[in-house]
C-alpha positions as CSV (number, residue, x, y, z in Angstrom):
1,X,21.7,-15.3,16.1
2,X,23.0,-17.8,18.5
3,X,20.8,-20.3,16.7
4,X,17.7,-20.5,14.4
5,X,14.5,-20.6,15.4
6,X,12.4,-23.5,15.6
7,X,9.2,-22.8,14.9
8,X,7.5,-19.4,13.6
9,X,3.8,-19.1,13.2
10,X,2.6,-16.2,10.5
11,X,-0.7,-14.1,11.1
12,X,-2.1,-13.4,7.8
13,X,-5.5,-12.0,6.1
14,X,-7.1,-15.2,4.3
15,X,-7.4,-13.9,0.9
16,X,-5.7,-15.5,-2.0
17,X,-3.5,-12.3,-2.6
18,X,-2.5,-12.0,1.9
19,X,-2.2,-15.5,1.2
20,X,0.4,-15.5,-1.2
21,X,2.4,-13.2,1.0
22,X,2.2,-15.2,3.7
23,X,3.5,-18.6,2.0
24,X,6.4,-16.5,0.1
25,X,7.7,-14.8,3.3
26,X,7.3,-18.6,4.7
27,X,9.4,-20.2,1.9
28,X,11.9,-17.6,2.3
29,X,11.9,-18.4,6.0
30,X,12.7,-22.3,5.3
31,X,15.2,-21.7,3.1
32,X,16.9,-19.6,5.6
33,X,16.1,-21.9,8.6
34,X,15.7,-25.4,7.0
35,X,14.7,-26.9,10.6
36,X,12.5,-23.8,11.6
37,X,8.8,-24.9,11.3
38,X,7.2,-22.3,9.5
39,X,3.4,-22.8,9.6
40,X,0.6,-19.6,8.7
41,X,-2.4,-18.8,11.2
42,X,-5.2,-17.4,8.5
43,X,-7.2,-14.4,10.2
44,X,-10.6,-12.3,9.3
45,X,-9.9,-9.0,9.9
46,X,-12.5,-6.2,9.9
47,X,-11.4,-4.6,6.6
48,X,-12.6,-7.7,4.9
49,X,-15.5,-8.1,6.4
50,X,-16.7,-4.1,6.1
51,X,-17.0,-4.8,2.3
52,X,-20.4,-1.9,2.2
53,X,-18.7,1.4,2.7
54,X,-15.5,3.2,2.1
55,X,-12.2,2.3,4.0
56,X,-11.8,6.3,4.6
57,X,-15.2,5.7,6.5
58,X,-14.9,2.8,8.3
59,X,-11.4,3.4,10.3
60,X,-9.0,3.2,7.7
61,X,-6.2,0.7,7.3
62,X,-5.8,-0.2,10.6
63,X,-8.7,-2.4,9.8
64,X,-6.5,-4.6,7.7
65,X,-4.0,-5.2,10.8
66,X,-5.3,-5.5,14.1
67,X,-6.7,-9.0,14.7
68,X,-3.0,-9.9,13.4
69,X,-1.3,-7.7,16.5
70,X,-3.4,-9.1,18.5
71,X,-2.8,-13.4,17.4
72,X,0.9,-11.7,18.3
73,X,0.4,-9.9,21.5
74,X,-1.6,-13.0,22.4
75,X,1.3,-15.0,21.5
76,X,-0.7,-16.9,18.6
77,X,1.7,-16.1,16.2
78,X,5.1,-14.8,15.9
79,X,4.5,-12.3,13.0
80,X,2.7,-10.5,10.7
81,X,2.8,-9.9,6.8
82,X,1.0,-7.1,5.2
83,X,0.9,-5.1,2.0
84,X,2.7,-2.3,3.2
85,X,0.4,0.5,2.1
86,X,-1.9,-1.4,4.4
87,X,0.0,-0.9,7.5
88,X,-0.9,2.6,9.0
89,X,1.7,4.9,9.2
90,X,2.4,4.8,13.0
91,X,2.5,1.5,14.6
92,X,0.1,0.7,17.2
93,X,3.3,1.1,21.1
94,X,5.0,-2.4,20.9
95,X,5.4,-3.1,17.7
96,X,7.7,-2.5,14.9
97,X,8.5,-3.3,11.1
98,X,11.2,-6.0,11.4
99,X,11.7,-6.6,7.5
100,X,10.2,-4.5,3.9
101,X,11.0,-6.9,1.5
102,X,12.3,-6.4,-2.4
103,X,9.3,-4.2,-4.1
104,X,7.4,-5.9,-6.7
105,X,5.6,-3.1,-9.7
106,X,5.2,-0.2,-7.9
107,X,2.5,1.1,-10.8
108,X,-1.3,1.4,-10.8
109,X,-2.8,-1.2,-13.4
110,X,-6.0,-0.5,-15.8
111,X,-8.2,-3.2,-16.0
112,X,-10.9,-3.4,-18.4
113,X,-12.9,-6.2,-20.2
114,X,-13.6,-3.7,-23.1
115,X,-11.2,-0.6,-23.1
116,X,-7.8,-0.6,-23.3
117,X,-7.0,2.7,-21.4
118,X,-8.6,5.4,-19.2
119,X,-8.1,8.1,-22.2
120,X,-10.2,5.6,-24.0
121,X,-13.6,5.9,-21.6
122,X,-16.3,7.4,-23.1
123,X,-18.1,10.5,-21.4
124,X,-20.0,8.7,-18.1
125,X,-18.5,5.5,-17.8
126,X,-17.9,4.0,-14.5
127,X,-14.6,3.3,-13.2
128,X,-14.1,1.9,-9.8
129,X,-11.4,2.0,-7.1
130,X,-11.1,2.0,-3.5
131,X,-7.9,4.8,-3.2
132,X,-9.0,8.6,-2.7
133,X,-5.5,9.4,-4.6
134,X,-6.5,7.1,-7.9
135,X,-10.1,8.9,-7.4
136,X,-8.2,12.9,-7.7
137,X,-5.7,11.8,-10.4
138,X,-8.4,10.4,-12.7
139,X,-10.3,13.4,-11.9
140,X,-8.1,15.5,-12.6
141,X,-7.2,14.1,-16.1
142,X,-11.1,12.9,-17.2
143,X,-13.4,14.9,-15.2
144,X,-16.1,13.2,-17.6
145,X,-15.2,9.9,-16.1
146,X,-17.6,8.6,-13.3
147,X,-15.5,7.3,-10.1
148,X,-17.3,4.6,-7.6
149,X,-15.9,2.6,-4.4
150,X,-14.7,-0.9,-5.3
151,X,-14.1,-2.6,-2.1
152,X,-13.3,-6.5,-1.6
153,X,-10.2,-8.5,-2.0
154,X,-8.6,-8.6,-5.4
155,X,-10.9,-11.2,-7.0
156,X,-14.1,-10.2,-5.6
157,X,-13.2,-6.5,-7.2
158,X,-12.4,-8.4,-10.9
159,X,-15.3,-10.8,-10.4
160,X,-17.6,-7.4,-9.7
161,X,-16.0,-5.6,-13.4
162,X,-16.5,-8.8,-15.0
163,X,-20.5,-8.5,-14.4
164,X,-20.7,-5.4,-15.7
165,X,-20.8,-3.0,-12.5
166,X,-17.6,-1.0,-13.7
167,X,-16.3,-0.4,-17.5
168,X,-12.9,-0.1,-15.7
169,X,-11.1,-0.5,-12.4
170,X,-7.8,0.6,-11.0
171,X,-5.8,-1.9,-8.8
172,X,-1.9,-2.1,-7.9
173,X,-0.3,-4.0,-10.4
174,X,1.8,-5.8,-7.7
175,X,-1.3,-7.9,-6.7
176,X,-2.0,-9.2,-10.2
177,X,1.4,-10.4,-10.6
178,X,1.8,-12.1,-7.6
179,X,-1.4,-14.0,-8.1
180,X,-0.4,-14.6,-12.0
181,X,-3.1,-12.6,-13.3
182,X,-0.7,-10.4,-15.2
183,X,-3.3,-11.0,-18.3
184,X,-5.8,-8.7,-16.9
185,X,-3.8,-5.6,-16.8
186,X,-5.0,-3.4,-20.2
187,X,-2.3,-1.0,-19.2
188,X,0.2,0.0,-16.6
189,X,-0.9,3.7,-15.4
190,X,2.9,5.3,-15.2
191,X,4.2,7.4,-12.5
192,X,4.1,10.5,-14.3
193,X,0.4,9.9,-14.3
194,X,-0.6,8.3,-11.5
195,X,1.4,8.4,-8.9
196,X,1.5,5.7,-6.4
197,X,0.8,5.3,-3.1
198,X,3.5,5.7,0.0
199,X,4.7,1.3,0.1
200,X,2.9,0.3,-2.7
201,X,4.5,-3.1,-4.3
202,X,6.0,-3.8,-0.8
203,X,5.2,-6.3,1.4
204,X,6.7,-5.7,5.2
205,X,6.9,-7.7,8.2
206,X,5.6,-6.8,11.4
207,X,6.4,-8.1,15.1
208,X,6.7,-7.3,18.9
209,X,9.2,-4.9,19.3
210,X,10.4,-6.9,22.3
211,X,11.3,-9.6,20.2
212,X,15.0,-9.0,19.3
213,X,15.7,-13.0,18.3
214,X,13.1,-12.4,15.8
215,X,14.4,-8.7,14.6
216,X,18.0,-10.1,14.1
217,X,16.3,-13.4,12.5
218,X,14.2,-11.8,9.6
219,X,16.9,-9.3,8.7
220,X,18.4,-11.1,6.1
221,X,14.7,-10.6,4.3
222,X,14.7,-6.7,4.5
223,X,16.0,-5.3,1.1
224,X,18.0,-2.2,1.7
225,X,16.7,-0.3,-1.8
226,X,13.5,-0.9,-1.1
227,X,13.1,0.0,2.8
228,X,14.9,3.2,2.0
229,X,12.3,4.2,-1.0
230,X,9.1,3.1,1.4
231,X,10.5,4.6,4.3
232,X,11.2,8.2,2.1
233,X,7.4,7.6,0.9
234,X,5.9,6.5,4.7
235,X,8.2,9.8,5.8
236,X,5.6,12.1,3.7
237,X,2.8,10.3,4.4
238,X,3.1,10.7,7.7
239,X,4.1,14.0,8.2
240,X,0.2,14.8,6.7
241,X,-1.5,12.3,8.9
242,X,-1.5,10.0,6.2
243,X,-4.0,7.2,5.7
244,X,-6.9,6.8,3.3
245,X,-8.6,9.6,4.4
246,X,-6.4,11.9,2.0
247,X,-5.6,11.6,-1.4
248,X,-1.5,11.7,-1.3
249,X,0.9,9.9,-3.0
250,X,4.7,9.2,-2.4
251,X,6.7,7.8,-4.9
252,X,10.5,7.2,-4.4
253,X,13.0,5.6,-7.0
254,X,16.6,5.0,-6.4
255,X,19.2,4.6,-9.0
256,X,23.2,4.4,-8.0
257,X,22.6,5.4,-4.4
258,X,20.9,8.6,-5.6
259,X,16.8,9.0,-4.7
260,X,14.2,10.4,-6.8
261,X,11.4,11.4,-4.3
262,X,8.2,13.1,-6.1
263,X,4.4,13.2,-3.7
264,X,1.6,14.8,-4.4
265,X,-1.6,15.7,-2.3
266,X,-5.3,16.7,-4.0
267,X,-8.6,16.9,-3.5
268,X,-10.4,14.5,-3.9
269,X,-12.3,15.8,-7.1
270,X,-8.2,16.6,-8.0
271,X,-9.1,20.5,-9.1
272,X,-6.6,21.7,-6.1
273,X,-3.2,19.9,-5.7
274,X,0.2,20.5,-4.7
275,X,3.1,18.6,-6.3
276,X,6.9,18.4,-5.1
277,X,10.5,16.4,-5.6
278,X,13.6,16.3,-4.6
279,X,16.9,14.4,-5.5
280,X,19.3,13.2,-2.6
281,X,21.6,10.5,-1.4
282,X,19.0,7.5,-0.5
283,X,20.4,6.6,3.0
284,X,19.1,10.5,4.0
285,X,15.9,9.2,2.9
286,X,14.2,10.8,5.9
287,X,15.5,13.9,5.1
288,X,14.5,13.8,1.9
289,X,10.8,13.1,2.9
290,X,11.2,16.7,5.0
291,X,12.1,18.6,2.1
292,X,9.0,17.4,0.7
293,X,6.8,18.0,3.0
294,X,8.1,21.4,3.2
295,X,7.7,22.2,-0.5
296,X,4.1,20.3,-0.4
297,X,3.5,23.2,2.3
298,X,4.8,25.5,0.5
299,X,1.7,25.2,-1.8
300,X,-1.0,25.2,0.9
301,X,-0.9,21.3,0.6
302,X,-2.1,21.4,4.9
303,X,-5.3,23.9,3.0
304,X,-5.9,21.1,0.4
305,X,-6.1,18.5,3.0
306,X,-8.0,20.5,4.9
307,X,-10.8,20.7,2.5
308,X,-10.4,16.6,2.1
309,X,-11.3,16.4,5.9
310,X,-14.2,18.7,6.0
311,X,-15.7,17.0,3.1
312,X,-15.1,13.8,5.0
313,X,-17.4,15.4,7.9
314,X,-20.2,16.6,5.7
């Protein structure tokens, strides 16, 4: 850059967990650019205020996102930060991911105020989560279990087990940790079980693509491991259409330059599935994500999802 920038305005959701994003990409920012004036523009979005119904019904994740593109097209603010796994796959034409910063826990969390795992739910009890994917694992594993939507912000879906409507729920454990709630987490579901979503953990940071100061001004925030393992994820999900419509999962781990890529697609009531992985350098991360979307098809995984989308019409 030929110099800092002096002044940067962040569009964020307003609750306490988008919150936290926002004020830890902005104390990264001052650090970096001590006389840059880093200030956050708090935004209602639609996914927060749609609380009633399912995401998958409502229009997805793009509900989470678009009053932020538009404080930025309207040149309200500079940029955006989201939970990754909130950002849909492909960006709305003029704007692009700038920055995926280090991944926190990419692992699904059980929270309980009265069982201390899933296998531990007795035959009907209620367990709540807003992800089609949790919803087909758990099926899978404990058909006996009954799955319900939990939709809100983080502590409007604790505040609603805590009053008795769920015996469990399922939440990323990222979003516990960053809010310092790490207490609440009865057990951390691991990969092998429940594997997690395409970015989730990550936080990323979305802009104009026309604005190039900005590109070359939050690179220093974009780290490497992690953009390659979200990108090898967003690379499956995407090649199915992904969004919350369809239980998948992507989960990428790299370890001395080498990538350990495994996804998954199901139905939603997880009797039919299709599993795959692959091992590779992590800089041919897209590649990667092709070879597993060509073994996924290689099990009907495009017949699985197919099944998931006429349900979704009934």
């Amino acid at each position: 850059m030929n110099s800092a920038p002096s002044k940067l305005i962040i569009a964020s959701r307003e609750s306490r967990l988008a919150m936290w994003q926002a004020e830890h990409v902005r104390d990264r920012l001052q650090a970096l650019y001590p006389s840059c004036d880093v200030q956050i523009l708090g935004m209602t979005t639609r996914g927060d205020q749609i609380l009633d119904r399912a995401l998958s019904k409502v229009g997805g994740k793009g509900l989470f996102v678009k009053e932020l593109e538009v404080a930025m097209e309207e040149g309200r603010a500079d940029l955006a930060v989201h939970s990754l796994k909130d950002v849909p796959m492909e960006l709305p034409e003029g704007f692009s991911l700038a920055a995926i910063l280090e991944r926190e826990d990419p692992r699904d969390a059980f929270v309980s105020n009265q069982y201390a795992s899933l296998a531990e739910l007795p035959v009907g009890a209620v367990v709540g989560t807003s992800s089609l994917r949790r919803q087909a694992l758990i099926s899978a594993r404990f058909p006996h279990l009954v799955i319900k939507p939990l939709r809100g912000n983080l502590d409007t879906r604790l505040r609603k087990l805590d009053e008795g409507e769920y015996s469990a729920i399922i939440l990323a454990a990222a979003g516990l940790k960053r809010l310092g709630l790490p207490e609440r987490i009865k057990a951390f579901l691991e990969p092998v079980e429940s594997l997690p979503a395409a970015g989730q953990g990550a936080m990323a940071i979305e802009i104009l693509s026309t604005r190039l100061d900005l590109m070359q001004a939050l690179a220093p925030l974009n780290h490497l491991i992690s953009s390659q393992a979200v990108l090898a994820e967003r690379t499956v999900s995407m090649a199915f259409g992904g969004s919350c419509q369809i239980p998948l999962a992507a989960f990428a781990e790299i370890d001395n330059g080498t990538m350990h890529l495994r996804a998954m697609v199901a139905t939603p009531d997880g009797t039919q599935s299709a599993k795959a992985e692959v091992h590779g350098q992590a800089e041919t991360y897209q590649a990667l994500g092709m070879q597993v979307v060509a073994a996924l098809r290689a099990q009907n995984a495009d017949a699985i999802l197919a099944v998931c989308r006429e349900t979704e019409h009934l």
